[in-house]
Structure formats: structure tokens, C-alpha cells
N, C-alpha and C positions, 0 to 999 in steps of 0.2 A: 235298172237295165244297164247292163256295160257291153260296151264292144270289145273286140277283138284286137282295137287298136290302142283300147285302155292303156294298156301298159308299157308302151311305145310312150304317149302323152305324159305317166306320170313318171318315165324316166328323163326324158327331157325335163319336166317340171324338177328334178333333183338336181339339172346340174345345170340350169339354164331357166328358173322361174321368173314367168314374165306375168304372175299376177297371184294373189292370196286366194285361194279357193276355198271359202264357207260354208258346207251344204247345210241345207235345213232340215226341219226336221224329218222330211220326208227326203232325201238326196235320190233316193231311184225310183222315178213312176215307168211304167210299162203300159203297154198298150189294155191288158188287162184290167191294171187300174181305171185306166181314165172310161173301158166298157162297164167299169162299176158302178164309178161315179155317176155317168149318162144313164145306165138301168131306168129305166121306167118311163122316160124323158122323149118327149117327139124328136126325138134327135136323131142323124145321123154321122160317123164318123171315119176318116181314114187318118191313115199316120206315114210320115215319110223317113226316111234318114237323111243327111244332109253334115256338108264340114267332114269328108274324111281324112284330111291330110290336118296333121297337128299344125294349130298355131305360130309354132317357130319355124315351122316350113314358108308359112303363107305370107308371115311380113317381111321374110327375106326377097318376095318380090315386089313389095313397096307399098303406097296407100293408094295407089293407081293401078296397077297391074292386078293387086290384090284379087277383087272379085271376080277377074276374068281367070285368075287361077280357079277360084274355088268354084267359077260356075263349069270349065272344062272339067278339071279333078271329080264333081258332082255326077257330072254328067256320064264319065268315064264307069265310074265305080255302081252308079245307078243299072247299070247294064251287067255286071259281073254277076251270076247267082253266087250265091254264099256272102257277097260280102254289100248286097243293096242295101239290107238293113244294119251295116253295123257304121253309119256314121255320126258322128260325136253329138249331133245337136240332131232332135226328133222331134219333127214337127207333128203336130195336132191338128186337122182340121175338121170342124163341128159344125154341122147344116143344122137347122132345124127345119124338122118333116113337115 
């Protein structure tokens, strides 16, 4: 799964990389995936977007400020159609039935 903002992140990561990124051997799961994996399972599941503003954005407002960027920026972007689901970190969350 990529977003939109992909390629914003992995230009900054060219001229300003602020960590080594390794994907595994699966690097993209989708929500798809993880209704595959759950198949047959008393489970329940939703999934969110979350983290739209790149990283070098976010610790230019420090280790304090930080999350109250990311929680406004979240919050902002959570409301916009078209772009709810495209932020960088996707959360999973899995009840069981």
C-alpha cells in the first residue's frame, strides 16, 4: 500500500535522510491482506491512516511540540475525502467476535 505522499517522503529521504529503511519481506500489506489473513477467524477489523506530514517536517517542531503537530496535522487530513486514507503509518485494529 503507498500513498500519495510517497514520493514527497522518498525525496526528502535523497537529500536529507534521517534513517536507513529495510522493508521486509513483505514491505506493502493492505487492508486486503490483513482480511485474508483474519478469513475464517471470530475476528473483527477496522484500519486507519495516521503520520501525514513527513518526518522532516515533524521534528523541525521539536520532541515536545511534536505530537501536537501530528495529532492537529491527523486530525486535519482525517476530514479531507480523498486523502483520509493516504497517511504514512496504517493502523490495524482487530476485536475478536
Amino acid at each position: 500500500m503507498s500513498t500519495i505522499f510517497r514520493r514527497l517522503f522518498d525525496l526528502l529521504m535523497k537529500f536529507r535522510p534521517i534513517w536507513t529503511e529495510e522493508a521486509g519481506e513483505q514491505a506493502l500489506i493492505s487492508k486486503d491482506h490483513i482480511a485474508a489473513w483474519l478469513r475464517g477467524l471470530p475476528a473483527t477489523f477496522a484500519c486507519h491512516s495516521s503520520v501525514f506530514l513527513p518526518p522532516h517536517l515533524v521534528t523541525l517542531a521539536g520532541p515536545r511540540s511534536a505530537p501536537a503537530v501530528l495529532a492537529v496535522s491527523d486530525r486535519f487530513f482525517r476530514l479531507v475525502p480523498g486523502l483520509r486514507d493516504q497517511g504514512g503509518l496504517i493502523g490495524f485494529e482487530v476485536q475478536k467476535s
